[in-house]
Structures are given as C-alpha cells and as structure tokens.
N, C-alpha and C positions, 0 to 999 in steps of 0.2 A: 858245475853249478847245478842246484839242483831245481826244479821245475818250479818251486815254489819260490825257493831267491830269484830266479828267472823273471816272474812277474810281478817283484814286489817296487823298483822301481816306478813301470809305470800306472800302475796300481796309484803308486802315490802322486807321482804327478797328474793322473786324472784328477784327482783329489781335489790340488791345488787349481786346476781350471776351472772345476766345479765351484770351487768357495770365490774365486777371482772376478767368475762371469754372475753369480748371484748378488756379490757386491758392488758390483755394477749397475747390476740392474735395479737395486734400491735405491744407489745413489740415481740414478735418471730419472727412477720415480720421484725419488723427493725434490728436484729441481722444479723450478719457477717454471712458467710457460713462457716461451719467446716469444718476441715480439710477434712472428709471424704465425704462432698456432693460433687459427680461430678459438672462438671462445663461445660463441653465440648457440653452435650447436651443443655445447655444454647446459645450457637451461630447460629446467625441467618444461613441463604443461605450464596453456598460456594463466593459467587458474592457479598454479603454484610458482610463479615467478615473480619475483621480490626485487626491487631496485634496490642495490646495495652500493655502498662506500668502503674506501680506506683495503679495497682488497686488489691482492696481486700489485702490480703496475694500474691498475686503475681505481683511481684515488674517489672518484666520483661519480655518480650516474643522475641524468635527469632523464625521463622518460616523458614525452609532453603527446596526446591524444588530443584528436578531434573528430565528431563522428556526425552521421546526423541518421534519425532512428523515427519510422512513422508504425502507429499503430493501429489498426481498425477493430474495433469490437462492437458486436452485435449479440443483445439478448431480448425475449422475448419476456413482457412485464404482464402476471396474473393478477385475478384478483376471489379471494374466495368472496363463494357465494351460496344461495338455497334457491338460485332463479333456472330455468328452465325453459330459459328464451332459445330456437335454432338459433345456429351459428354460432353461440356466443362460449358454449361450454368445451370441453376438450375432453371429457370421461366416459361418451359412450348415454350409456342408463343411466348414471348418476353424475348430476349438475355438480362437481365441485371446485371449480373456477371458472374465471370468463380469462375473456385473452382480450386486454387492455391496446397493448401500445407495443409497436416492433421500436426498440431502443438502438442507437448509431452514435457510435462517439468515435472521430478519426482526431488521432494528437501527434504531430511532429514537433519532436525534440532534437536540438543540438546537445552533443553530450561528449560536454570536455573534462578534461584530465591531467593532473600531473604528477609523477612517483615519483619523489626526491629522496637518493637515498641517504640515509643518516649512518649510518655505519655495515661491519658486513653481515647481511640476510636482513637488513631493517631499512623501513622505508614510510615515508609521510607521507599520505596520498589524500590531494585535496581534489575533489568532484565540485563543479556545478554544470546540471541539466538545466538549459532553459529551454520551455514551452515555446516556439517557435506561433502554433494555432493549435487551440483544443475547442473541437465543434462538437456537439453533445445537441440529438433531438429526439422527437420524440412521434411518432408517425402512426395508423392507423393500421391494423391487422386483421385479417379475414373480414372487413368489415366493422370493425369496431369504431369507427370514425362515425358511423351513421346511429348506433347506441349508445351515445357518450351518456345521456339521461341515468342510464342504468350503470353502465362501465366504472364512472367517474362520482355516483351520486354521492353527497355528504350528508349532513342532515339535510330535514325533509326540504325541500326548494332550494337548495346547492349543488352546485358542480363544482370539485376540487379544480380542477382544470381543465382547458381547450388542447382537442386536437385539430390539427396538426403543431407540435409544441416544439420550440427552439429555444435553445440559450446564446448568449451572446458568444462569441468568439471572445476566450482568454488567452494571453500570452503574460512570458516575463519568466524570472528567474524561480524556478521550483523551490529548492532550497540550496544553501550552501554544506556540504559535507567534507568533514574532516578527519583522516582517522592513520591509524600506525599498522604495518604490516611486520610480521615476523616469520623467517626462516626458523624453526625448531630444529626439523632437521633437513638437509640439502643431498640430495643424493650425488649431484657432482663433487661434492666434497667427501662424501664417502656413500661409496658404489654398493655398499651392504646394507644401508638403511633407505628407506624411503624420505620423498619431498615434503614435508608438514608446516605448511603456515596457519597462524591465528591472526586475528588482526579486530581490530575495533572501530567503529564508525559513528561522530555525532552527526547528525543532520539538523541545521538550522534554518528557521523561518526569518527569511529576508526579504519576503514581497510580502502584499497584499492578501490577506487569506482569501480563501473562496467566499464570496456572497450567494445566495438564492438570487436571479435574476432572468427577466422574459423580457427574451428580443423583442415579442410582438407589441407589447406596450405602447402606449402614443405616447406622446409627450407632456410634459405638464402643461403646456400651453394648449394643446390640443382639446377639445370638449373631450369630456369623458377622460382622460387620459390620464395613466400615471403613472408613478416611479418606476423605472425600467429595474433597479436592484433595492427597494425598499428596507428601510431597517425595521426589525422584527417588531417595535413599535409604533410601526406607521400602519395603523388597524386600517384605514381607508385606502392604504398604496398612494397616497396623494403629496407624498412629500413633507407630511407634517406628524410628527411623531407624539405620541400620545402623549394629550397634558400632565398627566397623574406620572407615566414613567421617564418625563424628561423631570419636574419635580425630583421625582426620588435621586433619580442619578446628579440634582445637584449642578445641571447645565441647560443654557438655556437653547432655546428652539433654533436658533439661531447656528448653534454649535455641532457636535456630531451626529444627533438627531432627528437635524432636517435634513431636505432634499436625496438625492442620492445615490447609494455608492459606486463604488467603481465594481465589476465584479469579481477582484481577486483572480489568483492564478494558484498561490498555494496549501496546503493542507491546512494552515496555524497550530504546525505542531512542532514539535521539538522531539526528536527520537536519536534510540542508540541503537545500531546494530553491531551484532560478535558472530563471527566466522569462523570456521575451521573447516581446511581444506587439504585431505591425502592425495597423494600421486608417485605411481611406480611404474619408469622406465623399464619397458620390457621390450627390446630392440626396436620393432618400426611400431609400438603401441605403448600410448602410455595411458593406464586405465586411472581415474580417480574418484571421489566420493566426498563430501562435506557436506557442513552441516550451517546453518545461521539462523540467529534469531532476530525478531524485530520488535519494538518495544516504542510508543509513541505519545508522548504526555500533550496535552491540548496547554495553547498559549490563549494565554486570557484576552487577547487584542482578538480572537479567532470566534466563531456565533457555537462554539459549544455551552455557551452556557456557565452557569453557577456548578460547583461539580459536588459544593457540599448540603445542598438540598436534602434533606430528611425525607427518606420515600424513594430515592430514586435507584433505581437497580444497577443498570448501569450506565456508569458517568466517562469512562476512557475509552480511546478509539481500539480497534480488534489490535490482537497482538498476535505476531505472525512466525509460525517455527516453519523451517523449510530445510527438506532431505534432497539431495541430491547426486546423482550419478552419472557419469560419462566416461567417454573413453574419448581419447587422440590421435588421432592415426598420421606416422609419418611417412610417408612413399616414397620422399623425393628428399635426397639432402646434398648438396655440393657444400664439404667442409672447408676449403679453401677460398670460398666467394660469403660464405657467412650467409648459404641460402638454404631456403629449407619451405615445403609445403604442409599444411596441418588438414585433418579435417577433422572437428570436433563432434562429437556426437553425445547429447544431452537428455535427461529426465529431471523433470524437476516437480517437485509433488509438495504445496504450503496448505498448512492449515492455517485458516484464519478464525481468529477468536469471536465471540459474541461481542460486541462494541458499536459505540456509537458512528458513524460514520458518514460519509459523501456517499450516497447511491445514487441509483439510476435515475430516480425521482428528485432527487434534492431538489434542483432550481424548479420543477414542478409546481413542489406541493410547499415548498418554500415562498415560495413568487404568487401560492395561490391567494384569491382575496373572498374565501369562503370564510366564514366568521367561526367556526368551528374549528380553523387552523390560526386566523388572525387574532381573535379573541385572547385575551392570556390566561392564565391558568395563575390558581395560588398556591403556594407552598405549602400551606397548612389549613388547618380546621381546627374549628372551638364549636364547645358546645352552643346548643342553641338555646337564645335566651328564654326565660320562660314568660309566658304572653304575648310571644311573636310569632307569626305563622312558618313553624319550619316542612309544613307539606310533612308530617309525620316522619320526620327525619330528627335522627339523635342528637347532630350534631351539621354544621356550612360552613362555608368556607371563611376563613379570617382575612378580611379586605383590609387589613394593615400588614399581612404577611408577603413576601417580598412576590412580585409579578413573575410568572413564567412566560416567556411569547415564543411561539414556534419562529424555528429560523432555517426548518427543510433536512435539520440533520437529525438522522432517525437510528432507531435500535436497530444492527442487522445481524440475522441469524448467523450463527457458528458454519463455517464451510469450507471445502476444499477447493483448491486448482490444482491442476496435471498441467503441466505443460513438457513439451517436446519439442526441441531446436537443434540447429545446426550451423556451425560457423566455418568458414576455406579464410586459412591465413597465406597469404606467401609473406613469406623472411625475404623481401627483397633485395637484401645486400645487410652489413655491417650495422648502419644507422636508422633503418628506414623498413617497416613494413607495416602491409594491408590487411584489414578485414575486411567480409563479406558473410552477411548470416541472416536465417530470419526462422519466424520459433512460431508455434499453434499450442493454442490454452483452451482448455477446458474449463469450465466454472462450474459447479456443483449449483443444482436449483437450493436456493432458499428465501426466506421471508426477508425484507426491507423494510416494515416496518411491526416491527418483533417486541416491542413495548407491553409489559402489562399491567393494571391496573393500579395492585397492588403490592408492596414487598411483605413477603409473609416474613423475613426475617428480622424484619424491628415489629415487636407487637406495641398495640396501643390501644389507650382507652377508649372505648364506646362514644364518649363525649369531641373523640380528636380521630376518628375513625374515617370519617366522612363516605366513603360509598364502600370502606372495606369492614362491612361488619355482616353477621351471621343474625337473623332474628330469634330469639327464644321463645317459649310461652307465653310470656306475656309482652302483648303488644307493643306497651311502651320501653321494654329494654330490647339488649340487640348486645354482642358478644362481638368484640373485634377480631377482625382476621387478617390482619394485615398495619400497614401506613400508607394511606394516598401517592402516587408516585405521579410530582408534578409536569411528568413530560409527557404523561399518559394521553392520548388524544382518541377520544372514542369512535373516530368516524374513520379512524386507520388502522387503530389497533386491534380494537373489537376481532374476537373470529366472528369470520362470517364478511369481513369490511377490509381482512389486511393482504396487504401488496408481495407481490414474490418476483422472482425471478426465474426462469427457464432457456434451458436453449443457449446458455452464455457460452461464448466462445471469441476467443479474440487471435489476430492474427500479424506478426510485426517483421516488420524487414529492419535492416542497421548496416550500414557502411562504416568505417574509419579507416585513420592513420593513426598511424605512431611513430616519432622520430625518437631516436636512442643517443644521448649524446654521453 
C-alpha cells in the first residue's frame, strides 16, 4: 500500500469528527438555558437593563424599587451694582456686584419604582418621587445681613425682602411619571453587538404647584400680620385679593382669591422626557454613554402666568439636553448564586435653556410686599389721549388690558451643570439587590432674574410702544423699538438691579432596594 492510501483512511475519519464535534457544538449553542444556569449575570449595565417578558422559561418580570435620596445645595446669590460700599463688592477695583444672601435648600425624597415587562426587551416603567421635606432659606453673607438698605433696595423706600429669609417646609408627591423602555439591541442575545435602549417618559402634575410663601409671616389675626403664601393678587399680603382682579376672574372674594394657599410641592408642569442609552460588555468593564432630553409645558392651575401675552419674551420653563458618560466595573461575580458587585462611575454635563423658572429667590421676591413686585403690570399700551397729561409720553398703559401680578417666577439665564457620581451595587442573590451612591454638581453662575424690557422681535407702533421707543428730531414723535414685555419688573431686571447666582454647587446621597420577581 502506498503512503498515501496509507493515510487516506484516517484522514477521513478526522474529517468525520471534525464535522460531528462542530455539530454539536451548535446544536448546545442553540439549546434553551436549563433551569439551573444563572441568568442574572447575563444583563448588561444597571442604565441598560430592561424588564422583559414572554422570554426563555420566564414568562414575566416585575422589578419593584424603593429608595430614599437627600440632597443639600448651596449658592451664593449677587446682585449687580455701581456702589462702592467695603465689604459688600467681590471685584477687587471695580464694584460689579454685592454678595446678597448665602442660599441652603436640603430635600429628601422617597423614590419608588416599577418595570413591568411587556414583552421581550420592553418594559413600562412607572416613577413617583415624593418630597418627604424641602427646606429652602435664605441667610446673610460676609455681612450683608447688616446692609440690606442697599443689598435688597427696590424703589426709592423699598426693601424686596428680610433677612434672615425662610420658606415653609413642602412635602407631597412631585409628579407621577410614566414611560416605555426598549431593548434595540441586547448584547446577551447576541455577543457581537452592543446594549441600546431608548425609552420615553411623561411626567404629570398631581399635587399642589409651588406657591411664593414666607414662613416668618404672622398671622392674619395677629396686628400687622399676613398671608403666609398670598395669591399674586393679594397687593396688601392681607388675605384679600384685589377687587378689580377678583371682578375680572369672574369669582367672588370668597372663592380662590382669598385668604391663603397652601405652598405647593410641585413644578405645575407637565413634561416629556427621551433617552438613549449604549453599553458594551467588555469582561469586568462595561463602558456606556447616553443621551436625554427634557421638555416641560407650564399647567394653567400653576402661577406661570398667561403664556400668550403680547411682549413677552419668554413664557416656557428651560429645556434641558444632557450628555453623559460612565463606566461599570465588575470585580466580583459568583455565577452560580446569581451574585455580582458594580461600581459605577459617572459624568454628567446638562445644558439648561433660558426659561422661565423656580429660582433661588422665588418665595423671596414672590412673598415680597414691596409695591414694585405687588403692583400688577398691564399687557398693553394705547396711545395717549389728546388733552391729558401724559408727562411727554407718546403713549400708557391700557387699564382695561388684562392685569399682570408678579408670582416670584422669574427669567433665568441659559446655563450649565457638571455633575460627577458614583454608585456600589451588590446582586445580592437571584431576586434581591442593593444600591448605595451619592454624586457632586457644579452650577454654572448666572442671572435669575434675566427679564427685559422689551421684545425687539414684535415691532410696534409709537402710539402702543409705551417705554419701548427711540425719540427722533422732533420732540413730540418717538420711533418704536420693540413691544412692552408685561413681566418686565424694573427694580429686578434693570442692569445694574438684577439677581445672579454663584458658587452653586449641590451634593446628594441615595440608598435603594430592588426585588426582581
């Protein structure tokens, strides 16, 4: 036989073991998982994990969270100026702010959870935070407690507000949120592509909005004393709300006009958020990166106001895009107990839009009883009649056009947050595991009350112009530059008069559970 007949036998029978043991091994791949493989260490990051249904032997998943999450922030509140008082400025040779009020808001929230899944990689996920205590005040800084004259001044013999300044303690349910998670793609189901969820989130107003309100307040019975959360038309703070805008509104004094409110606990808004969220297992590291947006429409029961006002720049609360980045680290995993240790490590970087909003002042300058903030403002201007004294003015204000009354919620500049955190999970078993984490925010200094005068993008006539015109040659004309913007309040907005922020920085811890069933 010759050398090459020699080894064509086994030649071919390697052959056959070769094709026998690769058939095998596809067939074991595509087998179901037995009862007894874990499954747990199979899910990707805790940011890309999805409660699913109807997959494998496991028909259903509920995931039910409970946590409880406290957070302290502190900024320091400016004010520009042209004074030249010691102590009071911060720039050295040139006076360009004083330093008002060291600001303190500490809020613990309960914050529960449930991912019910609807089929496989999708999942319902309904949220409600409830406010447990949200303390917000407002304290003296280098001194500034002793030149409130100057600090605080409004028009001429006004002070916006006292310090030392507190708000009531709010609690209650935040909002209720409701929204859909998607698996795109799952990396446990195939090991060549990465984790990709999107998902969608409504958030609803089911408590009391925020009110303006000062703890220090007496009582209505008390001399002197008055409404602790006054409604924007109670010009006296006394409980009784202005005859002319309980009239318009059509209800009488009696009704939700008088005495007053409670101070609310949430936004009075209504918003949507969209998320998207990567992650790729890469042995004990799983790196990921998403993205969300946030989008926030003011509910009419809430003190934002009339939003279709003619004049007014802007009428929607900020709108918030936010990048972010982390990584997962797994150290520890016992596959057979369904146990496993994380330690998550996060960036988180939001721009927040120009919008109307809750600042550090709200209940401040909301609650204040300076006539400059309580006074209301009108929506429009007509000219002025001729043989009336209009003080050389082209055009005043139209006392039949609707009332604006301040209610503390103010323009606030465009700005960033960084934030930086950190979360240790243990996989305590099968059904059952913990968080522990807590995160440091940056705040980007800006203005809080960012309002101005007028909108140069509606033009109007000289006649309806009221403080937004140019004078020409002659005297009695005057060339419009703008429309009146009725939110406009000159003793805040003014440069030279408006509020800022500095020094913001907030700092938060968060426990939970979660059971897996």
């Amino acid at each position: 036989m010759s050398l090459s007949k020699r080894f064509t036998l086994p030649a071919r029978a390697l052959g056959l073991c070769s094709a026998v043991l690769s058939t095998t091994a596809r067939t074991r791949a595509d087998e179901p998982r037995t009862a007894g493989e874990p499954s747990v260490l199979r899910e990707p990051a805790e940011i890309t994990q999805v409660a699913d249904a109807f997959d494998d032997r496991d028909p259903f998943d509920l995931h039910l969270s409970l946590g409880y999450e406290s957070t302290w922030t502190s900024s320091l509140v400016r004010r520009d100026t042209s004074s030249a008082q010691a102590g009071l400025g911060t720039d050295g040779f040139v006076q360009r702010s004083l330093n008002v009020a060291q600001y303190k808001q500490s809020t613990s929230r309960l914050q529960t959870r449930a991912d019910i899944g609807l089929y496989k990689d999708v999942a319902l996920v309904v949220r409600v935070p409830i406010i447990l205590a949200d303390d917000r005040r407002l304290i003296g800084v280098d001194g500034s407690e002793n030149q409130q004259t100057t600090t605080l001044s409004g028009s001429p013999g006004e002070q916006l507000f006292s310090l030392p300044f507190r708000a009531p303690t709010r609690s209650g349910i935040e909002y209720l949120a409701v929204g859909v998670d998607a698996a795109l793609m799952n990396q446990t189901r195939n090991a060549r592509r990465p984790s990709w969820v999107i998902g969608v989130e409504g958030r609803f107003n089911v408590s009391e909005p925020m009110h303006a309100c000062n703890a220090y307040t007496g009582g209505l019975n008390q001399p002197g004393g008055q409404a602790q959360c006054a409604y924007p038309s109670d010009i006296d703070r006394n409980g009784v709300a202005n005859q002319q805008a309980t009239a318009d509104a059509g209800a009488p004094l009696e009704g939700r006009f008088s005495g007053s409110r409670s101070p609310g606990v949430s936004r009075g808004t209504t918003a949507f958020e969209a998320h998207t969220y990567l992650s790729r297992r890469l042995k004990y590291i799983e790196p990921y990166a998403g993205f969300r947006g946030l989008v926030e429409l003011r509910n009419d029961s809430s003190d934002y106001g009339s939003t279709d006002l003619k004049g007014v720049l802007v009428s929607h609360p900020p709108r918030r895009a936010t990048l972010l980045f982390g990584v997962n680290v797994m150290p520890w995993e016992i596959l057979d107990q369904f146990q496993r240790i994380t330690l998550d490590f996060r960036f988180t970087g939001t721009y927040v839009s120009e919008g109307r909003d809750y600042s550090e002042l709200f209940d401040a300058l909301g609650s204040s009883d300076a006539p400059s903030l309580r006074l209301p403002s009108y929506a429009e201007y007509q000219a002025c009649t001729p043989g009336t004294t209009c003080q050389n003015a082209t055009s005043v204000v139209n006392p039949q056009s609707e009332k604006v009354y301040f209610t503390g919620i103010t323009d606030v500049q465009q700005h960033g947050t960084y934030r930086l955190s950190t979360e240790f999970t243990w996989q305590a078993g099968e059904y059952i595991k913990f968080h522990i984490g807590g995160g440091y925010t940056l705040i980007q200094s800006h203005f809080i009350t960012f309002d101005q005068a007028c909108n140069p993008e509606l033009p109007s006539d000289a006649s309806k112009a009221g403080p937004c015109h140019e004078q020409v040659a002659s005297a009695s004309a005057a060339n419009a530059s703008g429309t009146p913007n009725p939110n406009y309040r000159h003793t805040i907005n003014d440069p030279g008069q408006r509020f800022k922020v500095d020094d913001s920085r907030a700092v938060d811890a968060w426990v939970n559970a979660t059971v897996m069933f």
